[in-house]
N, C-alpha and C positions, 0 to 999 in steps of 0.2 A: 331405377330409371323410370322415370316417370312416360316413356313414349317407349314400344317398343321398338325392337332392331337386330339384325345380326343376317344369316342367314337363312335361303329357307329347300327347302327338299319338294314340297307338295303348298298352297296356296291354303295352306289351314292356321293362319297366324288369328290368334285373339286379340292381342291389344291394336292400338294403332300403332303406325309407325312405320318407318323404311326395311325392307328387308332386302339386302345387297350380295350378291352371290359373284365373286370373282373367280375365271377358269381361264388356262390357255386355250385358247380357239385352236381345234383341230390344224397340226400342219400337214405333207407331202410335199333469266337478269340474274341473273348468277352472278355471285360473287366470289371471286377468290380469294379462299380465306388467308391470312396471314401464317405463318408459321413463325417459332421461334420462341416457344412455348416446354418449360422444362419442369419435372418436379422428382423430390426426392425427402427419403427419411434420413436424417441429419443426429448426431449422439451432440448438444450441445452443450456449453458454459454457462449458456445466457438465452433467452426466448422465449416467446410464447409456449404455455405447457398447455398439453393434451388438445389441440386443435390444428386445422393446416392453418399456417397465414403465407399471404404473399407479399412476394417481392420482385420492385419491377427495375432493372438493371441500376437505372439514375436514382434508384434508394438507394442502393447497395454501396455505390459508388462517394453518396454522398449521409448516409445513415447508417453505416455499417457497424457504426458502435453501438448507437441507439437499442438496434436490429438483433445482433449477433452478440454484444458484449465487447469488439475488440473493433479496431481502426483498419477499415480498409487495407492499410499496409503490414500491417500485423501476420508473421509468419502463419496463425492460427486460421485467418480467411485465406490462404494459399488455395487449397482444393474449391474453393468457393469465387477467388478468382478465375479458378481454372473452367469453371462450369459459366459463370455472367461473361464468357470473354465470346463468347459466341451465339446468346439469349438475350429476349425482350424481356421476358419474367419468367417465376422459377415458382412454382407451389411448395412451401415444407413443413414439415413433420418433425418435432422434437421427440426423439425415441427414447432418452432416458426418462424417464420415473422413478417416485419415490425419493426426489430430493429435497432437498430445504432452503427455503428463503435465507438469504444474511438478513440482520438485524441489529437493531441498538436500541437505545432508548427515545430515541426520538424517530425511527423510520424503519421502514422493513422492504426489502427489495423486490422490487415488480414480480422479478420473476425469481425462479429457484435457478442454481447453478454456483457456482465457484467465482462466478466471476462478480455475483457482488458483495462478496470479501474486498471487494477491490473501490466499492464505494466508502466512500468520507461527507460524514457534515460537520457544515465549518458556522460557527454561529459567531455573527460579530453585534455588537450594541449600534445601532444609528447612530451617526456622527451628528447627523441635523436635533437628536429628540436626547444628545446626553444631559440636558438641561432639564428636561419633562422630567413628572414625578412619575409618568407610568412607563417601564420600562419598555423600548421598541428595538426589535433585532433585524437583521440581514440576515436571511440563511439561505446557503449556498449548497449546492449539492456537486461532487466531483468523483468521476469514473477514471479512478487512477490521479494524473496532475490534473485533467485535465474539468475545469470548470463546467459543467453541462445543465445546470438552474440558478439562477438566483432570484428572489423572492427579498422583496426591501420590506421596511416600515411595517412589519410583523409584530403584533403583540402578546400574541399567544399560538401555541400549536395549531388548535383549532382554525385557525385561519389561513395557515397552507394549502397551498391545495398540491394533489400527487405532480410527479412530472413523470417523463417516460422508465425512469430511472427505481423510483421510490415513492411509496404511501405512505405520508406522514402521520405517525399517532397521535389525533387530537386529543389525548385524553394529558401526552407530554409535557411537561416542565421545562421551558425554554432556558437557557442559559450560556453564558459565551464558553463557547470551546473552538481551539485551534485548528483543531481535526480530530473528528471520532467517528474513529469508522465501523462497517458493518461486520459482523463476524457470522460464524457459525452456518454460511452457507455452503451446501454439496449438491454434487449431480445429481445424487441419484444411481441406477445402473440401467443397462440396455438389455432386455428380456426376448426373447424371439417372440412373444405375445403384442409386444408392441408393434412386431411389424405386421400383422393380423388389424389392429388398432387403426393405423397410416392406409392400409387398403382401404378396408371399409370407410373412411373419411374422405380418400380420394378420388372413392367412384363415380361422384356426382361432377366432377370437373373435367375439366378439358385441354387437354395438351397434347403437346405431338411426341415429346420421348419421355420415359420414367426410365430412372438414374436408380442403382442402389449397389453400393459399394461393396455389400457385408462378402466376405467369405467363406460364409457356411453354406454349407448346400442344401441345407433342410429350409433354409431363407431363401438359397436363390431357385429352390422348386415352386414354392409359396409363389414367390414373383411370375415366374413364368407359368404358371396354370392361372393366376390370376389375370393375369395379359392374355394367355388362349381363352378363357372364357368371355372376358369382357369382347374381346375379338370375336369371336364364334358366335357368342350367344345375345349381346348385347348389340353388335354394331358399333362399338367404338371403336376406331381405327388408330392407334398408336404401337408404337415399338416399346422397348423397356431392353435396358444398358445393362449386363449383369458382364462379372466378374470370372473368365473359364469357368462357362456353363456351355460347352457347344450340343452336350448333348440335349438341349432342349430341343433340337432339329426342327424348329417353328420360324417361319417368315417376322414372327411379332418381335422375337428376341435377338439382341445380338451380343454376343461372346467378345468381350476383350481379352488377348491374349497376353498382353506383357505384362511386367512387373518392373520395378522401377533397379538400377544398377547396385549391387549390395543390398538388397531387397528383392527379390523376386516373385515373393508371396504379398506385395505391397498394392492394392488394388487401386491407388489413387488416378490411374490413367482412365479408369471410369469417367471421372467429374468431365473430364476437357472431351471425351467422347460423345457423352450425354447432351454436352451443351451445342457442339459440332455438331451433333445430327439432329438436335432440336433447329438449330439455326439453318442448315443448309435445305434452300429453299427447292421449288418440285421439280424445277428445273437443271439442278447442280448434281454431284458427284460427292464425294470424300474420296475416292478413288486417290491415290497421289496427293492431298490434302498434306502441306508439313505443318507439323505438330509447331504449335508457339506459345505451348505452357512451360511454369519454372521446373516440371520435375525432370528428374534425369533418367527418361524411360531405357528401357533395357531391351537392344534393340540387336542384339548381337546372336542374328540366326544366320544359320547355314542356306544354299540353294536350297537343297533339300526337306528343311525344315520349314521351309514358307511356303514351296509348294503343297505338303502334306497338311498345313494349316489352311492354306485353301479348300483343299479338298474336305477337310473336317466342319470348315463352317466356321472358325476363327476369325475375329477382325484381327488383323496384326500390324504392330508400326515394324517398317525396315528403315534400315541404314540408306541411306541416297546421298555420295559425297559428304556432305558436313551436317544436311539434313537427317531429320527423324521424321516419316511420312508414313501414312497408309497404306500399306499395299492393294488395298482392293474393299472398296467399301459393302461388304456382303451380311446377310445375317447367316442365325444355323441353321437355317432350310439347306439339307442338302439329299432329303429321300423323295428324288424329282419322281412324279407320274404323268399320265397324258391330261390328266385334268390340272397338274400343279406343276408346271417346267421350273428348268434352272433359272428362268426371268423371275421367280422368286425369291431366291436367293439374293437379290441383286435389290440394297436398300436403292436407289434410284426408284427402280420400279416400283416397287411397293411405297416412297413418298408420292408419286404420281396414286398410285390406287389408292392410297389413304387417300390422299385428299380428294379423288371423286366421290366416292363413299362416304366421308365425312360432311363435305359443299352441298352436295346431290341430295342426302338424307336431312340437312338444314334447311335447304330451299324448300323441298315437299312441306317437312311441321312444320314451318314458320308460314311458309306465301300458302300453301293449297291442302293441307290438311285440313278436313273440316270447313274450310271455306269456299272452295272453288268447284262445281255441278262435278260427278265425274259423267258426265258426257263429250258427244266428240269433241264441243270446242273446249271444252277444260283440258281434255287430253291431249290435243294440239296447242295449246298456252304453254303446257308442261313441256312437250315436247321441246316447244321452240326456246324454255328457256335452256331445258339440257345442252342442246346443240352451239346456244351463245356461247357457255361456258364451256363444251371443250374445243368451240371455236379460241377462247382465251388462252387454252393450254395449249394449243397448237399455235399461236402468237407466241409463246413463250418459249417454243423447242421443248415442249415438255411430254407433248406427242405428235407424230407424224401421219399423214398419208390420212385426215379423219375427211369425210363426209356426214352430209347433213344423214345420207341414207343410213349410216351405221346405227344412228337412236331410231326405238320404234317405241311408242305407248300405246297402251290400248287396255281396254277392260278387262282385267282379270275372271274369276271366280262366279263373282256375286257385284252386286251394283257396289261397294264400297271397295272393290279391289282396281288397283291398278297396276299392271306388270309394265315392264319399262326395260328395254334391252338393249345395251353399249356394247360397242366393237371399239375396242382400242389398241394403238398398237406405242405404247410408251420408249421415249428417246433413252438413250441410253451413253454417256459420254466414252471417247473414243480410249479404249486401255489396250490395243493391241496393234502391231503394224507387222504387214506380213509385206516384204517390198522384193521384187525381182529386179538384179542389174541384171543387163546383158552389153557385152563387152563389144562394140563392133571392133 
């Protein structure tokens, strides 16, 4: 991180940067940023190797083959539907290694994976040049039936150029073939080292949920200390989607509880979670949220058993009439103190405080780091813009009951500090009814 962040105990921070300390308060030009923002490590067919690349919903929808190796409708982007049904853009990570390009004699596949075994080149003679003494081809390139280059009035290899698909070997001997397709490509395999690989690549980026499916718990510990540290120590404010992990008992993470019907150890209800709580903006719920992916989640709990999943810190879908819904959109914060209540628990709340502490930490490095006196009238600039923006969230029903008095700035430390102090009191959507008749 090149600015520091996170939070702080005593006013002795070295670098520069925001340091943001969320607590419950004792009981008895600001911008709001966008959400809807998702990423994840992916075991692919087809894709970019060893780097994140992105994808922004209207690619996926419309380049998914390009993208992934298969056609949007393709049983194979199912979980990938599941996750863009509720996302602007997704960050990913190809986690196998160690596989091999297809290839032929005339082209070698962009990327390594299985899926371009599944590429063909078609070479035909020019209809317009069969009279010419020097021979000129059409070569065409097809992912499965379907056509996806063609390259006319071609004399030689060397004069292809790659497409998304394939790199054509200039050095080739052009010749007419029907279809000759590429052979000899593999995945590779999935290493728990790669997901070591996908952290360190994705720390520098920015999103509001990390997705990861795996079901090993030596991976989904990795995940969630990586999430409390960037949390803690960095200031980055995001959640991260794992797979029955509740014992992470962390606000950052949240536990899906189900598995899909005839599958119970099937962790695909990750994807459509991750993207649901990437999507749902600072003001909304998942509370009661019904599920409207293809998989057939396994939703068949007892009273008793959803309660105790409550209490544990479990997100869980129940049965509702014909519906499969949320019961309660929570993470696994659930060891409350007086500096850390049950409003922790409660992703609502914590999309409100990520995004003050993400907006609030933006506004300082970008507008007043470094730039602006810290004297009193810098520190009232500062002020007044804290107070627009949660003037904006309280337009939004995203908190309540705020006053201009709740922000104070003023000079920390030393001439380069500034301390800066929020009172907020975050909405929270309606999940219980307690109603008295009374019978005259």
């Amino acid at each position: 991180m090149a600015l520091g962040g996170g939070t702080w105990l005593t006013q002795n921070k070295v670098l520069p940067g925001s340091y943001i300390n969320f607590t419950s308060a004792a009981r008895a030009t600001a911008v709001l940023s966008d959400r809807g923002i998702a990423t994840m490590p992916l075991e692919l067919d087809w894709g970019v190797d060893g780097d994140i690349f992105t994808v922004e919903t209207s690619e996926f929808q419309k380049e998914s083959m390009k993208i992934f190796g298969y056609d949007y409708t393709a049983d194979e982007m199912k979980p990938l539907r599941e996750l863009f049904a509720n996302i602007r853009k997704a960050y990913f990570f190809k986690l196998n290694e160690g596989g091999v390009k297809a290839s032929n004699d005339f082209a070698e596949a962009r990327y390594t994976g299985i899926r371009g075994n599944e590429i063909r080149i078609v070479i035909e003679k020019n209809e317009e040049f069969v009279e010419s003494e020097n021979e000129v081809y059409d070569v065409s390139t097809l992912m499965g039936t379907k056509i996806v280059d063609t390259q006319k009035s071609v004399m030689s290899a060397a004069d292809l150029q790659a497409n998304d698909y394939v790199i054509f070997k200039a050095g080739a001997k052009l010749e007419e073939t029907a279809s000759t397709p590429l052979t000899g490509g593999t995945n590779g395999t999935v290493q728990n080292a790669a997901y070591q690989t996908y952290l360190d690549k994705i720390e520098s980026y920015n999103f509001n949920v990390m997705g990861c499916a795996s079901v090993d718990d030596t991976v989904k510990g990795l995940f969630a200390a990586f999430t409390k540290r960037l949390r803690e120590e960095h200031g980055v404010k995001f959640q991260t989607v794992l797979f029955r992990y509740e014992k992470a008992d962390f606000e950052g993470v949240i536990s899906v509880e189900n598995g899909l019907v005839g599958a119970d150890t099937d962790s695909s209800a990750v994807y459509w979670v991750t993207g649901a709580e990437a999507g749902c903006t600072v003001n909304k719920s998942l509370t009661n949220r019904t599920y409207t992916g293809e998989y057939n989640i396994n939703a068949a709990y007892k009273q008793t058993q959803l309660e105790k999943a409550i209490g544990a810190g479990k997100l869980i879908f129940h049965k509702v009439g014909d519906d499969i819904c949320i019961l309660k959109d929570i993470n696994t914060f659930v060891t409350f103190t007086k500096e850390k209540t049950k409003d922790f628990a409660n992703n609502q709340v914590m999309r409100v405080l990520d995004q003050i502490g993400n907006d609030v930490a933006a506004m300082f490095n970008t507008q007043y780091l470094g730039k602006v006196q810290n004297n009193k009238t810098g520190q009232i600039s500062f002020w007044g813009d804290i107070v627009k923006y949660h003037e904006q969230l309280q337009k939004l029903q995203a908190i309540e009951n705020f006053e201009s008095e709740d922000i104070t700035v003023e000079q920390g430390d030393t001439k380069v500090d500034v301390t800066a102090g929020v009172v907020v009191q975050p909405v929270s959507a309606m999940e219980k009814l307690y109603m008295s008749v009374v019978v005259a």
